[in-house]
C-alpha positions as a printed Julia matrix, in Angstrom:
167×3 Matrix{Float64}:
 -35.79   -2.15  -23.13
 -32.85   -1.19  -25.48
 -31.11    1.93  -24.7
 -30.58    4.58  -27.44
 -27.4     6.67  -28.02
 -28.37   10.04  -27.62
 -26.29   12.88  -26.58
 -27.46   14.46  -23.56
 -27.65   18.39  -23.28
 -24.03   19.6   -22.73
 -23.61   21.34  -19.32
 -19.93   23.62  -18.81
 -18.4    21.0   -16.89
 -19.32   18.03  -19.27
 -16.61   17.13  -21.51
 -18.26   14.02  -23.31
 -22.07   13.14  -23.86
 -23.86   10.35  -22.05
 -23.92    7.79  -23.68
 -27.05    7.25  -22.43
 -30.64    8.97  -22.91
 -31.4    11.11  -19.75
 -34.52    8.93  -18.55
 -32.21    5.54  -19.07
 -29.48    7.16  -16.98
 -32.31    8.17  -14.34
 -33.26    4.99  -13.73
 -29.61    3.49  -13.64
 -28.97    5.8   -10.7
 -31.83    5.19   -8.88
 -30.48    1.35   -8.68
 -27.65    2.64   -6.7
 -28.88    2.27   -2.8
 -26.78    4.56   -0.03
 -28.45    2.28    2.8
 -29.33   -1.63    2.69
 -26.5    -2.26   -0.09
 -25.76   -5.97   -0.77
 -22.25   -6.18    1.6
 -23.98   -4.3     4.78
 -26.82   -7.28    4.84
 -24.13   -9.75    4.26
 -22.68   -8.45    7.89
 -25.79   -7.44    9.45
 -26.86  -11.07    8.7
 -23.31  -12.6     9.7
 -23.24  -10.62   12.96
 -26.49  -11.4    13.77
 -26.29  -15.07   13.24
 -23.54  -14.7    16.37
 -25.63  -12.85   18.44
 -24.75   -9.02   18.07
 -28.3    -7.2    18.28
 -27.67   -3.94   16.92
 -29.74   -0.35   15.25
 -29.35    0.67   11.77
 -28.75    3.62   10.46
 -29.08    5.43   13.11
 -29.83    9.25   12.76
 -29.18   10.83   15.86
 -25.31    9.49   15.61
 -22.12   11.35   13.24
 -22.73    9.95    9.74
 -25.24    7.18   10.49
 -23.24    4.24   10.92
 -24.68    1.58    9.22
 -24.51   -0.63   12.33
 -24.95    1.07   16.14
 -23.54   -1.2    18.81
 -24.56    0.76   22.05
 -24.02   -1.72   24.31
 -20.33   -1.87   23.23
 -20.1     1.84   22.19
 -19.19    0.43   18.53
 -20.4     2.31   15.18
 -19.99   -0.02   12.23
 -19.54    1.37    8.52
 -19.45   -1.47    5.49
 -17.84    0.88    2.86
 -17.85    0.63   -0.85
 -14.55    0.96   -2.02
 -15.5     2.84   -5.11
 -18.17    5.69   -3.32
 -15.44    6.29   -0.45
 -11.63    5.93   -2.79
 -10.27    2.95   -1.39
  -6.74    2.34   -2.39
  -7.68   -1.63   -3.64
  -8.42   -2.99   -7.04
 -11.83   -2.44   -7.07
 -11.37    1.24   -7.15
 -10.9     3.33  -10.32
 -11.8     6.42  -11.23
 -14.16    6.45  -14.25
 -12.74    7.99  -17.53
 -15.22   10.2   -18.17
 -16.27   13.08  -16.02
 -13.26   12.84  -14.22
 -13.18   15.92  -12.37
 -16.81   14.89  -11.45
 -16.08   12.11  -10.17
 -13.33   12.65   -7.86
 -14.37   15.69   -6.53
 -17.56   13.22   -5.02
 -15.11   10.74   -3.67
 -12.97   14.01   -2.2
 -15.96   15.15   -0.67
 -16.98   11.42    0.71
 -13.67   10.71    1.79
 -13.58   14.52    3.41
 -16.78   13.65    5.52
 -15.12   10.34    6.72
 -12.52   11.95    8.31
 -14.79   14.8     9.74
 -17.62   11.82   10.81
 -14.63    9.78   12.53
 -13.8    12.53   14.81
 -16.82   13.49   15.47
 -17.64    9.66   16.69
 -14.35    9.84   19.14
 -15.58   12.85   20.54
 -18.84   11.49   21.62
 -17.33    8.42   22.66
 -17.53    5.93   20.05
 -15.53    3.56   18.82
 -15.12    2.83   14.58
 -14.94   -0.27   12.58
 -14.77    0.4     9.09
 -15.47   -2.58    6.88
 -14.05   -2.2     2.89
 -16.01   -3.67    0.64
 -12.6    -5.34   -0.45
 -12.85   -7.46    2.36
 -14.62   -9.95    1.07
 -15.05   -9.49   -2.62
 -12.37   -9.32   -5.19
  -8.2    -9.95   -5.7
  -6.28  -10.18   -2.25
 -10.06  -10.79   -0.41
  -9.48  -12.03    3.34
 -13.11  -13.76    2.44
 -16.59  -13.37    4.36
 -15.68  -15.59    7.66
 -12.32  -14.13    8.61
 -14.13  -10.47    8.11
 -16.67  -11.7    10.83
 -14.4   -12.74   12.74
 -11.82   -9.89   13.33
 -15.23   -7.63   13.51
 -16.5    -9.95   16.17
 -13.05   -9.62   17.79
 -13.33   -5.47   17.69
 -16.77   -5.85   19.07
 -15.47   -7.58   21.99
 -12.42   -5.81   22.34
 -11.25   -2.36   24.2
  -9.78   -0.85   20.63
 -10.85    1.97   19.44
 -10.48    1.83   15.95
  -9.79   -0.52   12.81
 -10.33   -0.95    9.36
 -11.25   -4.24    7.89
  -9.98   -4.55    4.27
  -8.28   -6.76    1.53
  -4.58   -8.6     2.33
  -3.44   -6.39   -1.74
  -3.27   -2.79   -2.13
């Protein structure tokens, strides 16, 4: 199905139109998955194939990591470098609704830092996993990203980040 160039109905904080028609634009978005996204089941899968045994999405933890280690008091987050502002190549900030934009990655990035000291309060300890890792310029590639996760697991730190070798 072809999509038509229609203008949307302009809103105050809309500069441009869509370039989209609303019910196109609709469906685009509801592509876009928060849980179950393409790099968390490459590491679910990965850690899993070594033995880790962990919960998903846990709701009764700060921000719902997207893997729950309990036996190793480990909360897991595979970030998309776009959604949370990553300072890599595969973040930009889209050229139109700007201000849109990157007020939601202020707010993401906001809740982060507010669900990452929440998690050492209770206890946990934080991997977070950049989508960077393992896709696009600089990547440290799939294997090496299960492996110094594997070595957090395992370890007593309480904190890392996981992310390309490039800014």
């Amino acid at each position: 199905m072809k999509a038509t160039l229609q203008s949307s109905p302009k809103r105050k904080s809309e500069k441009l139109p869509d370039v989209v028609d609303q019910q196109t634009r609709s469906r685009m978005m509801s592509g876009i998955r928060g849980v179950n996204t393409k790099p968390e089941l490459v590491i679910r899968k990965a850690l899993h194939r070594q033995g880790f045994r962990f919960r998903l999405h846990a709701h009764d933890v700060p921000g719902r990591p997207d893997l729950l280690l309990p036996k190793y008091r480990a909360a897991i987050f595979v970030h998309g470098c776009f959604w949370h502002g990553h300072d890599c190549s595969l973040f930009r900030v889209p050229g139109t609704r700007t201000e849109f934009w990157q007020a939601k990655i202020d707010r993401n990035r906001n809740r982060d830092a507010e669900v990452a000291v929440q998690l050492a309060d209770q206890g946990w300890r934080q991997l977070s996993i950049w989508e960077c890792a393992f896709r696009g310029p600089g990547q440290i590639g799939l294997d090496e990203t299960i492996a110094r996760t594997v070595q957090w697991i395992r370890s007593d730190f309480t904190s890392l980040e996981i992310r390309s070798e490039t800014l």
